[in-house]
C-alpha positions as CSV (number, residue, x, y, z in Angstrom):
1,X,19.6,-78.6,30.6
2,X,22.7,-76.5,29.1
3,X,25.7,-75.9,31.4
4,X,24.8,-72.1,32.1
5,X,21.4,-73.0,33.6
6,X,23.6,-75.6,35.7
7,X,26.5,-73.1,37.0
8,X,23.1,-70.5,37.8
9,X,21.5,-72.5,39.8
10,X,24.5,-73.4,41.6
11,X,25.2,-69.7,42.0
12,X,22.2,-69.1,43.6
13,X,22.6,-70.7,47.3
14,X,25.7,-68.4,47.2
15,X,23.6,-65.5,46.2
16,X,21.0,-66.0,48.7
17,X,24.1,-66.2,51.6
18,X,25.8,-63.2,50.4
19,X,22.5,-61.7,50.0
20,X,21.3,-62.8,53.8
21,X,24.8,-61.3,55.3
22,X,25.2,-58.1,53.3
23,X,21.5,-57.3,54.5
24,X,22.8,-58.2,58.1
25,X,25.4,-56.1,57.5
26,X,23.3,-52.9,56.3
27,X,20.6,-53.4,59.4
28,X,23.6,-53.4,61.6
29,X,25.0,-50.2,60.2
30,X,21.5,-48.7,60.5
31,X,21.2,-49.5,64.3
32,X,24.9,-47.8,64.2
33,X,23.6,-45.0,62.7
34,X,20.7,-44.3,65.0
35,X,22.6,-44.6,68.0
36,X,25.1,-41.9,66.7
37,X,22.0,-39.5,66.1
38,X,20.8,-40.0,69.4
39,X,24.3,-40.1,71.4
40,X,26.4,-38.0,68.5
41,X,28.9,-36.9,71.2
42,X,30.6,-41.2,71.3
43,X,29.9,-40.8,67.4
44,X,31.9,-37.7,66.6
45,X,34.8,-38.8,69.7
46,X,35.3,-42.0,67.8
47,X,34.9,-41.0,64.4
48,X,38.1,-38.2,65.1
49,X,40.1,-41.0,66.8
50,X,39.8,-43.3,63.9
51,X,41.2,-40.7,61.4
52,X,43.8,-39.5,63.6
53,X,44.9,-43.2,64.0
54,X,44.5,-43.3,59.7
55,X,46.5,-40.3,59.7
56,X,49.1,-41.7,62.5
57,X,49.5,-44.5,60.1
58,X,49.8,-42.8,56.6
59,X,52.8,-40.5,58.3
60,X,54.3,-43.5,59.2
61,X,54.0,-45.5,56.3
62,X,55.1,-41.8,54.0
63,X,58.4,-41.5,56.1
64,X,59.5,-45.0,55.6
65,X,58.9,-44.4,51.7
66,X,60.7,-40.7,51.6
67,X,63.3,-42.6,53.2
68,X,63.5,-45.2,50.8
69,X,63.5,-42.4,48.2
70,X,65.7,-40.2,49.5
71,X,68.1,-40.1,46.5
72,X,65.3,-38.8,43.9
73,X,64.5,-35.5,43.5
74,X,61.8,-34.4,46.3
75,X,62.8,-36.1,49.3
76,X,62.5,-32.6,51.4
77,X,58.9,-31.9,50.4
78,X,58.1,-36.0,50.2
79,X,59.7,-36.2,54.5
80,X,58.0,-32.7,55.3
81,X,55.0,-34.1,54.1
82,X,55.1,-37.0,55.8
83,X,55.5,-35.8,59.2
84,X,52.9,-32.9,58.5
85,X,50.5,-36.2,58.4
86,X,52.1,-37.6,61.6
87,X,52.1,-34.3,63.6
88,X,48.1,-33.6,62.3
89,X,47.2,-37.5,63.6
90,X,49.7,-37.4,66.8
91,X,47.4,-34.0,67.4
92,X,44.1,-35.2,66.7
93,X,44.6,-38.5,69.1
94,X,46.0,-35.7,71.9
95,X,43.2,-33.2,71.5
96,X,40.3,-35.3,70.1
97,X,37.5,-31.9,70.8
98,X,39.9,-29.4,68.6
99,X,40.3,-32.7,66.1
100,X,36.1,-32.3,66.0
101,X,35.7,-29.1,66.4
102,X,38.2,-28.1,63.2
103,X,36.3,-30.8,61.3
104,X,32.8,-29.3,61.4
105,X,34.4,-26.2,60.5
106,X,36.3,-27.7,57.9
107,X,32.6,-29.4,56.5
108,X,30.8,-25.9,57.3
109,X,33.4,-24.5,54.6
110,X,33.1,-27.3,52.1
111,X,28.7,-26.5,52.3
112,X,29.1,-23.1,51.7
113,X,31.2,-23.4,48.5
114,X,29.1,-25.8,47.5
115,X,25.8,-24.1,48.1
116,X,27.4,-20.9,46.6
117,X,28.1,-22.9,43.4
118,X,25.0,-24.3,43.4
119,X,22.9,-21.1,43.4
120,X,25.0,-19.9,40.8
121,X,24.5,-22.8,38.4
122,X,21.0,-22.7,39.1
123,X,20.8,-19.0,38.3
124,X,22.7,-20.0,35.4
125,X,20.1,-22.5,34.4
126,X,17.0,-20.7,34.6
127,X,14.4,-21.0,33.3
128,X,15.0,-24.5,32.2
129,X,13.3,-27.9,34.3
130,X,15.4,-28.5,37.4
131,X,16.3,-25.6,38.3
132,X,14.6,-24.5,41.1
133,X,15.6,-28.0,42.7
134,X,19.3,-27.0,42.0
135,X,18.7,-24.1,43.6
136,X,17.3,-24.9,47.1
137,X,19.6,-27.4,47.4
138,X,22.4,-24.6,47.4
139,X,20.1,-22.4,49.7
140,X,20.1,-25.6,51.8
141,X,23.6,-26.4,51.9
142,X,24.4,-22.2,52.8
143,X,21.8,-22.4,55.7
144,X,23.4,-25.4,56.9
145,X,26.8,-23.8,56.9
146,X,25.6,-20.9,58.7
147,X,24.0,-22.9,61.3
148,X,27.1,-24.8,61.8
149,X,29.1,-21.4,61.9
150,X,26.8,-19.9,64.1
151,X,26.6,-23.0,67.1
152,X,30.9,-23.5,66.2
153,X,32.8,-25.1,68.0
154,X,30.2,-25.8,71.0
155,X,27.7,-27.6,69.1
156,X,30.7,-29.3,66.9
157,X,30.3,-32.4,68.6
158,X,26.5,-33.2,67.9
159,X,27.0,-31.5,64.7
160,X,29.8,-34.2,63.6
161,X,27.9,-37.3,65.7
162,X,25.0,-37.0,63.5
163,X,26.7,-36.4,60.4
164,X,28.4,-40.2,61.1
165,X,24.9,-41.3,61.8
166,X,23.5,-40.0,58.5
167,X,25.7,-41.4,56.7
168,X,26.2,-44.9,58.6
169,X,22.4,-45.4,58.2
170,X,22.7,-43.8,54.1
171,X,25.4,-46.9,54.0
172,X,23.0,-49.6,56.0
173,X,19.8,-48.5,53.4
174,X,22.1,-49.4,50.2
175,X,23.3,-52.3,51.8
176,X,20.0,-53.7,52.6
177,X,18.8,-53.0,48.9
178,X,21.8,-54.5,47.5
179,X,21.2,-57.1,49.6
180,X,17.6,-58.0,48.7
181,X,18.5,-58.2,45.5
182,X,21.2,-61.1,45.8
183,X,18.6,-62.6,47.6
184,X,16.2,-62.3,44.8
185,X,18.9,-63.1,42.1
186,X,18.3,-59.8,40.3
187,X,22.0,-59.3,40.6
188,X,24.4,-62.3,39.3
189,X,27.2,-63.7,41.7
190,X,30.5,-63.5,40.1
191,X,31.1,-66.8,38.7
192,X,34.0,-68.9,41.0
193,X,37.3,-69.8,39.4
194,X,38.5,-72.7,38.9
């Protein structure tokens, strides 16, 4: 028996646990997910509070650095920009609804751009394989972006909820596949140093 054979098959309890939790882990996310679809309104609130806390902290942590480079060229726009990221967070924490309801508009902006694009490149691409594919996906992304304009800012809260539950239970599903194969060894365990 060679010594690769050896350190494999003493990789392979390790795989299995990884394997075990990470699939734990996606299952978990999944349940997450679910519940935010079905009670989006917890979802959106805590979703907004957890980047307002992110952005509470990245003001923070930019004024202590403008300040430490306060003798380099900059340091106006470096503080300004700093405390524009502590005001935005300080904000969002205060008024959690305008923090969600600026946020679906903010992701009703981003569809439409990228649905507009996408019809164009699909026009663009026509007649070759694909296309039409390319294209409803823009048509997609504009009639989402319309709906969200149309129910903004009353429906922003289930509208952002379920957003963090699509994408909680996209995480859980990749985590659960990821997960199986550990299990199954179809993905190699970093090798420990040492």
């Amino acid at each position: 028996k060679n010594k690769g054979s050896d350190m494999a098959d003493a990789a392979a309890p390790d795989g299995r646990k990884a394997g075990m939790w990470v699939t734990v882990w996606g299952v978990l996310l999944i349940v997450a997910g679910a519940a935010a679809i079905l009670v989006p309104a917890p979802a959106a609130l805590a979703f907004v509070l957890l980047l307002a806390w992110l952005l509470v902290f990245a003001g923070v942590v930019e004024v202590v650095y403008a300040f430490h480079q306060r003798g380099e060229d900059g340091f106006g726009w470096k503080i300004v920009s700093a405390l524009a990221t502590l005001v935005l967070g300080i904000l969002m924490l205060l008024f959690p609804g305008a923090g969600i309801a600026t946020l679906a508009l903010m992701i009703g902006g981003f569809l439409i751009a990228t649905g507009a694009s996408n019809v164009m490149l699909a026009l663009r691409l026509k007649p070759k394989a694909g296309w039409g594919w390319v294209l409803l996906d823009g048509v997609l992304a504009i009639v989402v972006a319309i709906l969200i304009a149309s129910r903004w800012p009353q429906d922003s809260i289930g509208f952002v909820g379920i957003l963090v539950g699509i994408s909680l239970i996209s995480g859980g599903m990749w985590r659960i596949v990821l997960g199986r194969a550990l299990r199954s060894g179809a993905v190699p365990m970093p090798a420990k140093q040492g």
